[in-house]
mmCIF file of the N, C-alpha and C atoms, coordinates in Angstrom:
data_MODEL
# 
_entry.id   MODEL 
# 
loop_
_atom_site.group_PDB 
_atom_site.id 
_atom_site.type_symbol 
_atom_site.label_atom_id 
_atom_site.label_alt_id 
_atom_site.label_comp_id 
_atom_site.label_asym_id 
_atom_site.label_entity_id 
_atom_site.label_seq_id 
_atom_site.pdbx_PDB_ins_code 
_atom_site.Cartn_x 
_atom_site.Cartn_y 
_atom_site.Cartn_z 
_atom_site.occupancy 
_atom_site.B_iso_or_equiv 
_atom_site.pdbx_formal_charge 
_atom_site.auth_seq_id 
_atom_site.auth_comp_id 
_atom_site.auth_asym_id 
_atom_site.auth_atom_id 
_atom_site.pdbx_PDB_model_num 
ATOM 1   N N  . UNK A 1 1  ? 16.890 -30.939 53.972 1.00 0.00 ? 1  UNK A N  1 
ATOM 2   C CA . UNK A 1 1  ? 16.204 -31.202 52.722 1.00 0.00 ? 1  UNK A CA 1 
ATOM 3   C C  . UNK A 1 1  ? 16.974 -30.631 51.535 1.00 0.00 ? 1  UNK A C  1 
ATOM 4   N N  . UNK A 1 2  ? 17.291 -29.348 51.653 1.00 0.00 ? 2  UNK A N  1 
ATOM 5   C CA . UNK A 1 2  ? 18.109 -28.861 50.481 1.00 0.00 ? 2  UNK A CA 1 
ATOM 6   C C  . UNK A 1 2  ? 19.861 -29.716 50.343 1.00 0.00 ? 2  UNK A C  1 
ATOM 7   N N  . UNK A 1 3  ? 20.060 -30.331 51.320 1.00 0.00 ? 3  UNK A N  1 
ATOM 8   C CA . UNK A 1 3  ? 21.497 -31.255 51.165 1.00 0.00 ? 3  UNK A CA 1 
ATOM 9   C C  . UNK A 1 3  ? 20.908 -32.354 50.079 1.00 0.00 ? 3  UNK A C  1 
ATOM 10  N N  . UNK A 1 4  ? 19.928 -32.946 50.247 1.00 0.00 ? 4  UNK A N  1 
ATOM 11  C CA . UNK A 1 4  ? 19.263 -33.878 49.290 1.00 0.00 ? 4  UNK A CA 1 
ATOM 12  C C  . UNK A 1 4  ? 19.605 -33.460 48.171 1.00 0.00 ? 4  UNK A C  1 
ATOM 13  N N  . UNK A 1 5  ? 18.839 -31.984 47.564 1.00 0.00 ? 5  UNK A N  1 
ATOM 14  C CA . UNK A 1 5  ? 18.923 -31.485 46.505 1.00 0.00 ? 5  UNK A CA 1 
ATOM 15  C C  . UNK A 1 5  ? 20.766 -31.683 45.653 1.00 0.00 ? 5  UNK A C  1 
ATOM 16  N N  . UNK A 1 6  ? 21.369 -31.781 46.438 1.00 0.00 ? 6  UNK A N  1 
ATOM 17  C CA . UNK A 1 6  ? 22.934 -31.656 46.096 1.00 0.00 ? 6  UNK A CA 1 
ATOM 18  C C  . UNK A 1 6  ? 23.314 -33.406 46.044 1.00 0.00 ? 6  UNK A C  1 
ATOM 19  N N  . UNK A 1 7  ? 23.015 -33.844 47.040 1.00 0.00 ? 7  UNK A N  1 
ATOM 20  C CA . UNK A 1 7  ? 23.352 -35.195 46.917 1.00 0.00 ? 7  UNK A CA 1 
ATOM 21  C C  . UNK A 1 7  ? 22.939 -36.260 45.921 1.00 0.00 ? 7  UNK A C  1 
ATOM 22  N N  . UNK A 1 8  ? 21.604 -36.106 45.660 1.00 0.00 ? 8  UNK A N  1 
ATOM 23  C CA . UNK A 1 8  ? 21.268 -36.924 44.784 1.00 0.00 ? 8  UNK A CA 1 
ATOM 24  C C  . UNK A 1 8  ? 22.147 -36.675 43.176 1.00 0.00 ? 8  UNK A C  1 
ATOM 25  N N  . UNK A 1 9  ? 21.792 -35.055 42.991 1.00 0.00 ? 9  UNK A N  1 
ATOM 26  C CA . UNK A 1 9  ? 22.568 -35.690 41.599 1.00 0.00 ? 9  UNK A CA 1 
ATOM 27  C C  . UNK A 1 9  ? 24.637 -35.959 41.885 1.00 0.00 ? 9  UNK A C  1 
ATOM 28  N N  . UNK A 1 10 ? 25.013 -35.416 43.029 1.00 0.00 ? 10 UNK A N  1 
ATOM 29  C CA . UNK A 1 10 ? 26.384 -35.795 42.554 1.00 0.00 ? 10 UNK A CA 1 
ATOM 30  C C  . UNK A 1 10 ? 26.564 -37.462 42.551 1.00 0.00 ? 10 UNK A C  1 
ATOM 31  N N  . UNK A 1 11 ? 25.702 -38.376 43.554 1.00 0.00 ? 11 UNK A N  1 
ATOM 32  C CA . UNK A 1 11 ? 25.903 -39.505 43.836 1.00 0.00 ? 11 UNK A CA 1 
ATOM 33  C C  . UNK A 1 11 ? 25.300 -40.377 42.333 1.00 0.00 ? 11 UNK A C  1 
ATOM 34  N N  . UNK A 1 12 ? 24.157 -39.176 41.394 1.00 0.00 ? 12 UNK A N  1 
ATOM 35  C CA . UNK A 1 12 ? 24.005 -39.965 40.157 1.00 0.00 ? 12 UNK A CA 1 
ATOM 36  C C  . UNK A 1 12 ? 25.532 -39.782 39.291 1.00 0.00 ? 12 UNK A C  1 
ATOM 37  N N  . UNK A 1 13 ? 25.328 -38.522 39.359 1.00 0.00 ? 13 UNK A N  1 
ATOM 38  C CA . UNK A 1 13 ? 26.582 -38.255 38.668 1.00 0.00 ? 13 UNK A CA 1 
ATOM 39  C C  . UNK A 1 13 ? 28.396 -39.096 38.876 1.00 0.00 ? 13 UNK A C  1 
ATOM 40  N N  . UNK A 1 14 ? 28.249 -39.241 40.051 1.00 0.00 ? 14 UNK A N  1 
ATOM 41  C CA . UNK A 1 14 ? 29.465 -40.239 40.592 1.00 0.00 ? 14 UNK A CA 1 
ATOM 42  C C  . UNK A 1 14 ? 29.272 -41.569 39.808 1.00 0.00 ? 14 UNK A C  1 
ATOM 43  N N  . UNK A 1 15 ? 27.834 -42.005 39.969 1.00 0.00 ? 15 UNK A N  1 
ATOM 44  C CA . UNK A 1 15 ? 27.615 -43.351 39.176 1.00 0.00 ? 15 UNK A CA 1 
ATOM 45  C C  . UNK A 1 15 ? 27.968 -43.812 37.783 1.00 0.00 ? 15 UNK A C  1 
ATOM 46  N N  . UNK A 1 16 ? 27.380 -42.826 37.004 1.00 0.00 ? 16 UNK A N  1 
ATOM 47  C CA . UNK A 1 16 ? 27.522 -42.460 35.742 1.00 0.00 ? 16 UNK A CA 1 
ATOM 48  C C  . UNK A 1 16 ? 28.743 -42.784 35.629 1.00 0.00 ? 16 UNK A C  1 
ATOM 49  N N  . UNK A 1 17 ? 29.654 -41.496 35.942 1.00 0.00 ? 17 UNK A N  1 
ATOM 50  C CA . UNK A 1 17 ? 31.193 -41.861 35.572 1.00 0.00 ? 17 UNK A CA 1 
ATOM 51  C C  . UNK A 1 17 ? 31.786 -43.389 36.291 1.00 0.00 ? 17 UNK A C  1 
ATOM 52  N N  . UNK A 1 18 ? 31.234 -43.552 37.618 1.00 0.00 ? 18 UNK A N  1 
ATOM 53  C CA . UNK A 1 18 ? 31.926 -45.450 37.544 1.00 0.00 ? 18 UNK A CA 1 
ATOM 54  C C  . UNK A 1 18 ? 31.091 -45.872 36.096 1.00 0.00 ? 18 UNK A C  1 
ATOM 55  N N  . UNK A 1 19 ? 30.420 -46.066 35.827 1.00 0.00 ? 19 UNK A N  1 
ATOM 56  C CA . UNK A 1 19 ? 30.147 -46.666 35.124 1.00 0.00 ? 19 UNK A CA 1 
ATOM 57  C C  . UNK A 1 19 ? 30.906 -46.424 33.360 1.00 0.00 ? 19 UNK A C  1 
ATOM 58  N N  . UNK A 1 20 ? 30.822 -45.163 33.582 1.00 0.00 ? 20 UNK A N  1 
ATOM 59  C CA . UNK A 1 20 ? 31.620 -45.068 32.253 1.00 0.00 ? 20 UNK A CA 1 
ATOM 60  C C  . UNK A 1 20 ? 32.933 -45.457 31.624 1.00 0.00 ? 20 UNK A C  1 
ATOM 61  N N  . UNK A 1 21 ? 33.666 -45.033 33.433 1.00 0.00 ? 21 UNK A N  1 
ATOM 62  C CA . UNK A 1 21 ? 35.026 -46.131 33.605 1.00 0.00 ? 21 UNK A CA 1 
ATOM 63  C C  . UNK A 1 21 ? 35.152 -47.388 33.014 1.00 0.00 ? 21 UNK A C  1 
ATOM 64  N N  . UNK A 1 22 ? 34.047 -48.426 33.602 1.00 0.00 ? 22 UNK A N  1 
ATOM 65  C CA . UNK A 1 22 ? 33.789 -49.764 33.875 1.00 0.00 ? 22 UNK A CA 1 
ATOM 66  C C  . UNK A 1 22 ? 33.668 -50.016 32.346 1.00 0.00 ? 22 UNK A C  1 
ATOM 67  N N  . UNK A 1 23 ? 32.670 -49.612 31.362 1.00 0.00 ? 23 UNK A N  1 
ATOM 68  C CA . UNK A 1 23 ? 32.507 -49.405 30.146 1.00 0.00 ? 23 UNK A CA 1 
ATOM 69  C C  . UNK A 1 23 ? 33.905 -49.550 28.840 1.00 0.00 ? 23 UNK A C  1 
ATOM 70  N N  . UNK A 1 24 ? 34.813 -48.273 29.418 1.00 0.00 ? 24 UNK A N  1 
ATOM 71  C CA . UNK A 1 24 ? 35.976 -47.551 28.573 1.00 0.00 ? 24 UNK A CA 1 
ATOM 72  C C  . UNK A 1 24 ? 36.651 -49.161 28.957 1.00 0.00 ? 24 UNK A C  1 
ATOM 73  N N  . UNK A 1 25 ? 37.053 -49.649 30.207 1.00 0.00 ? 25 UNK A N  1 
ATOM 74  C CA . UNK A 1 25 ? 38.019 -50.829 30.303 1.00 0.00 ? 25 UNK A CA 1 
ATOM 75  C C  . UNK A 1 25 ? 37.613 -52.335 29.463 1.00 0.00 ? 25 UNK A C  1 
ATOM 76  N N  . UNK A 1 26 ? 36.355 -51.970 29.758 1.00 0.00 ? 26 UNK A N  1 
ATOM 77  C CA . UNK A 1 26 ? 36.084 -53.320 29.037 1.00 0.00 ? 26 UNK A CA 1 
ATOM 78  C C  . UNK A 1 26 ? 36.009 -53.113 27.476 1.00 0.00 ? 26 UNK A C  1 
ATOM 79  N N  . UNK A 1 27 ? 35.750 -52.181 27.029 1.00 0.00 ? 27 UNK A N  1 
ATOM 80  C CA . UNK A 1 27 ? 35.944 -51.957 25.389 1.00 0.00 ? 27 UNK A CA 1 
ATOM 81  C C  . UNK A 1 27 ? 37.389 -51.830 25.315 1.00 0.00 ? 27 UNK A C  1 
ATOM 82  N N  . UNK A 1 28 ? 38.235 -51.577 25.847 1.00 0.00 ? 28 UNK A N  1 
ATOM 83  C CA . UNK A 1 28 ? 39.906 -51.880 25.903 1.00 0.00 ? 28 UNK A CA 1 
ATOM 84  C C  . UNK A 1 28 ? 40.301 -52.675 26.353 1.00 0.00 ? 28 UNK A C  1 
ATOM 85  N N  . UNK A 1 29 ? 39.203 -53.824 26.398 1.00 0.00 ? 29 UNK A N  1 
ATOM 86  C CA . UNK A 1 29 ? 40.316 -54.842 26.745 1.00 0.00 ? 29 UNK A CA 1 
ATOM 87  C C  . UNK A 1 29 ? 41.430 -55.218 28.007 1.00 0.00 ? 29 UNK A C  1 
ATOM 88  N N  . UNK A 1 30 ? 40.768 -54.671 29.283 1.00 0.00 ? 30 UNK A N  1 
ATOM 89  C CA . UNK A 1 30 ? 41.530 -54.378 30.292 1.00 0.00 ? 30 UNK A CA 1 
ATOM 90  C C  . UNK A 1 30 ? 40.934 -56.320 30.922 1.00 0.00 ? 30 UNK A C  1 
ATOM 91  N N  . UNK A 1 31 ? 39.971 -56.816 30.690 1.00 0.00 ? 31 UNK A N  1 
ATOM 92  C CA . UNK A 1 31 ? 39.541 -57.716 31.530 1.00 0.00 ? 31 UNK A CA 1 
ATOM 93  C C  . UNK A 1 31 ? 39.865 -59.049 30.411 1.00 0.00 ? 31 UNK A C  1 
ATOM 94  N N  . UNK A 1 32 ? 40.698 -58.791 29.558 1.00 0.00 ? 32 UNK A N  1 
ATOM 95  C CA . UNK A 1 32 ? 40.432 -60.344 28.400 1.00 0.00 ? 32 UNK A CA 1 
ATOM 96  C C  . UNK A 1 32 ? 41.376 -61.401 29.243 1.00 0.00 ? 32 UNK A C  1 
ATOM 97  N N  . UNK A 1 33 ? 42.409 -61.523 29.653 1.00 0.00 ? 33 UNK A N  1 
ATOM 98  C CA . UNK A 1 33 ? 43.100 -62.048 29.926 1.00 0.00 ? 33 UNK A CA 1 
ATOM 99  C C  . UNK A 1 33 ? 43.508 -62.145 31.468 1.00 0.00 ? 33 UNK A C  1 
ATOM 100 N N  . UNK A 1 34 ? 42.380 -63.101 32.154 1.00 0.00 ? 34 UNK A N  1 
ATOM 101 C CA . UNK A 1 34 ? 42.603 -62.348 33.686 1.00 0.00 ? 34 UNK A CA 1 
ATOM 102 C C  . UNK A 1 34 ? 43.914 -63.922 34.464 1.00 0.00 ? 34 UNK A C  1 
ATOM 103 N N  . UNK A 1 35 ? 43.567 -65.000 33.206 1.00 0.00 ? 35 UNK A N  1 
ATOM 104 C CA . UNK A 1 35 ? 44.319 -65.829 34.134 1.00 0.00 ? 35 UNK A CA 1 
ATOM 105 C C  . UNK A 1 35 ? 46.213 -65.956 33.648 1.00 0.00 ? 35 UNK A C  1 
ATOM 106 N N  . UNK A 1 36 ? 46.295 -64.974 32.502 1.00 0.00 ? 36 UNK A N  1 
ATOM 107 C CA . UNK A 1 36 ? 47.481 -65.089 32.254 1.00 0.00 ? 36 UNK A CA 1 
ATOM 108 C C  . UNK A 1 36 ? 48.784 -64.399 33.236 1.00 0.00 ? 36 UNK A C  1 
ATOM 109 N N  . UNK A 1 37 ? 47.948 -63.382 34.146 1.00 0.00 ? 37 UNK A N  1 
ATOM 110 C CA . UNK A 1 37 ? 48.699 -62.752 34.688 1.00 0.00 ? 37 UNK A CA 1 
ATOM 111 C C  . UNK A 1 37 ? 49.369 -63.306 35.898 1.00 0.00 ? 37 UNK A C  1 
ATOM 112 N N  . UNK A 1 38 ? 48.210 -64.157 36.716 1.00 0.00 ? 38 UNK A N  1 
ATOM 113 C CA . UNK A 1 38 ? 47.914 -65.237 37.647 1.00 0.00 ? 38 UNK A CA 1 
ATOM 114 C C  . UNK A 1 38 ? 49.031 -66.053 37.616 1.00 0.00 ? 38 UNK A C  1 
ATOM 115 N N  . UNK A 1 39 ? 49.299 -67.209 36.117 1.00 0.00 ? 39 UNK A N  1 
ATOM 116 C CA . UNK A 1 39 ? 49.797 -68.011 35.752 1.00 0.00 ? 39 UNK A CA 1 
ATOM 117 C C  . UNK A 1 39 ? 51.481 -67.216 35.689 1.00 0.00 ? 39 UNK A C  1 
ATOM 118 N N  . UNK A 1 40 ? 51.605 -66.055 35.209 1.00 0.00 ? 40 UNK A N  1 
ATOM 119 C CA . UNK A 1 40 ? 52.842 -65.653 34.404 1.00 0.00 ? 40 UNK A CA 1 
ATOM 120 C C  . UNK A 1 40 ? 53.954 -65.565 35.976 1.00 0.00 ? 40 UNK A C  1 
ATOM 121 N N  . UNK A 1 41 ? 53.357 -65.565 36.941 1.00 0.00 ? 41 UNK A N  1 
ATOM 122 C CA . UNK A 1 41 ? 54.133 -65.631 38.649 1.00 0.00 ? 41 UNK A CA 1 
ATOM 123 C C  . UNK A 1 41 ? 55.341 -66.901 38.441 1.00 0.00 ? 41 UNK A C  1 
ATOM 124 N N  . UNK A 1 42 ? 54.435 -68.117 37.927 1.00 0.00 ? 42 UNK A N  1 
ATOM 125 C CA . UNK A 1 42 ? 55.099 -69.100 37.878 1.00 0.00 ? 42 UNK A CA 1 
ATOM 126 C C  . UNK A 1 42 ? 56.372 -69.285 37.316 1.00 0.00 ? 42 UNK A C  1 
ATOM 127 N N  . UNK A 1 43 ? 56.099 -68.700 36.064 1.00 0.00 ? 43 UNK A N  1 
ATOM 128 C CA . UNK A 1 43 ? 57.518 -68.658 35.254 1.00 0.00 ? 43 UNK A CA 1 
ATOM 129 C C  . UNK A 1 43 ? 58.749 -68.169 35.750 1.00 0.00 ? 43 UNK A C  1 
ATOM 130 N N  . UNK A 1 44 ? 59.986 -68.716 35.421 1.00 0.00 ? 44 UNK A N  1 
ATOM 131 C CA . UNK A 1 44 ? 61.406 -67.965 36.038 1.00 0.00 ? 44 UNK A CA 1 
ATOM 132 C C  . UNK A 1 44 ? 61.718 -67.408 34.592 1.00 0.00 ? 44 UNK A C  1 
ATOM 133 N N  . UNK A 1 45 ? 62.104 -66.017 34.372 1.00 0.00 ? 45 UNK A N  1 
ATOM 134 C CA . UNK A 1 45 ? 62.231 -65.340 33.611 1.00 0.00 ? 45 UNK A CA 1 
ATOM 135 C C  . UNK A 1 45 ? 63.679 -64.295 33.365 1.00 0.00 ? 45 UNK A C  1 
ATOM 136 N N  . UNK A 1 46 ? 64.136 -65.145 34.680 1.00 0.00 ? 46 UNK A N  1 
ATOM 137 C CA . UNK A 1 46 ? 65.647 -64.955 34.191 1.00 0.00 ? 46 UNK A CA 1 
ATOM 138 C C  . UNK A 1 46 ? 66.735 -65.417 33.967 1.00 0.00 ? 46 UNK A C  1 
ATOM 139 N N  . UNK A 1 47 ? 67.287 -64.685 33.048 1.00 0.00 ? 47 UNK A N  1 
ATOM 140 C CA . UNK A 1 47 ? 68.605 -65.535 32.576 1.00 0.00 ? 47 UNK A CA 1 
ATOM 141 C C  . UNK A 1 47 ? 69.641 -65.544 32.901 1.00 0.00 ? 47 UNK A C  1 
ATOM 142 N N  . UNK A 1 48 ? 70.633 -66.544 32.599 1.00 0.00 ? 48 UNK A N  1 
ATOM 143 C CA . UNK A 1 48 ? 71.449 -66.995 32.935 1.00 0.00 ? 48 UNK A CA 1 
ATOM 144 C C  . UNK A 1 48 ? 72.778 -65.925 32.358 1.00 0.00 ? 48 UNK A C  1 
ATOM 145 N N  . UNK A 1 49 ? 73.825 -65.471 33.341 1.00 0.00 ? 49 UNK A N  1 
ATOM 146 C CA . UNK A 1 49 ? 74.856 -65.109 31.933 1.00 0.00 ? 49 UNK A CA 1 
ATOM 147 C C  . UNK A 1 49 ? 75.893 -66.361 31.939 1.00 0.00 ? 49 UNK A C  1 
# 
């Protein structure tokens, strides 16, 4: 019973911070552009000498 006492808040507390993560990326802009990266494979990007 007293393990409860410990678990519950670190597993809130664990949440919290995913979530705060999840939050910070998307206000930066980590998710705007998900198919350019996908697409950018295609390209040959090197040159010739």
């Amino acid at each position: 019973m007293t393990g409860l006492l410990i678990l519950i808040p670190v597993a809130l507390f664990l949440g919290l911070l995913g979530l705060a993560a999840f939050l910070w990326a998307l206000r930066t802009g980590q998710f705007d552009d998900l198919d350019g990266a996908a697409e950018r494979i295609l390209y040959d990007d090197d040159s010739k000498p």
